[in-house]
N, C-alpha and C positions, 0 to 999 in steps of 0.2 A: 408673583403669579403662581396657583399651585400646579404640580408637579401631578400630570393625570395619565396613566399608561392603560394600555388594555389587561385583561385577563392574559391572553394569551402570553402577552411577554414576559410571566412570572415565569415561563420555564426554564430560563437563564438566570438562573440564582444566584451564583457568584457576581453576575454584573447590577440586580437587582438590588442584593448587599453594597456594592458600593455605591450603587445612586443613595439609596438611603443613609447612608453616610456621607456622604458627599450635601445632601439633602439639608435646607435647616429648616423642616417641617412636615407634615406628611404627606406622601403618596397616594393619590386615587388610585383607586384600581375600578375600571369598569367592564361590565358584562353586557354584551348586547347593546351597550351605547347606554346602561343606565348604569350608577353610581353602586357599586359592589363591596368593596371593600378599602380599609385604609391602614396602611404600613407606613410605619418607621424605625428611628435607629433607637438603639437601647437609652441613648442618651439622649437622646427629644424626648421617648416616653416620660424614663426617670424625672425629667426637668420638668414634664405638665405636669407629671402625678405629686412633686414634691409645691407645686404653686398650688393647684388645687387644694392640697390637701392644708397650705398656709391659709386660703381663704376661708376657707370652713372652720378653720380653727379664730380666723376673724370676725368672722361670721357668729360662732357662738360666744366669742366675747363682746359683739355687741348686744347681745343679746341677753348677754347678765348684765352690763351694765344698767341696762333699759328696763329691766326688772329689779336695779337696786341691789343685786348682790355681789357686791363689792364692797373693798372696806379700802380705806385711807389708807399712807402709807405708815405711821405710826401705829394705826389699830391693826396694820398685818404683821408688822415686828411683833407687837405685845403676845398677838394669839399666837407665832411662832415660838413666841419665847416661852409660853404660857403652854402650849403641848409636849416643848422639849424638854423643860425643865432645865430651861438656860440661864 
């Protein structure tokens, strides 16, 4: 169930801080009964922004695959070994 509080109760910001840690997801914050704002702890953001940013990086490997730019695993030794001169 998320975790919805009003505007006004940011002005307790030491107990604010600990719901969001306490929290394992984020905070609404609403203004006049509609949806305002969303807070959380450093460690929920870090953890969306480090998944996101894995899908996106899946995301454009499906997407060379699907256009064929990819190479085998023997043809990506040779060109390794072929640019390092190993």
């Amino acid at each position: 169930m998320p975790k919805i509080i009003p505007i006004r109760d940011l002005k307790n910001t030491s107990e604010i801080s600990q719901m969001c840690k306490e929290s394992n997801g984020p905070i609404y914050v609403t203004k006049n009964g509609y949806g305002d704002m969303v807070i959380m702890s450093m460690e929920f953001y870090e953890e969306k922004m480090f998944m996101l940013d894995m899908y996106n990086k899946l995301i454009a490997a499906e997407e060379q695959i699907k256009a064929g730019k990819v190479l085998g695993g023997d043809a990506s030794i040779k060109a390794i070994r072929e640019k390092y001169n190993v």
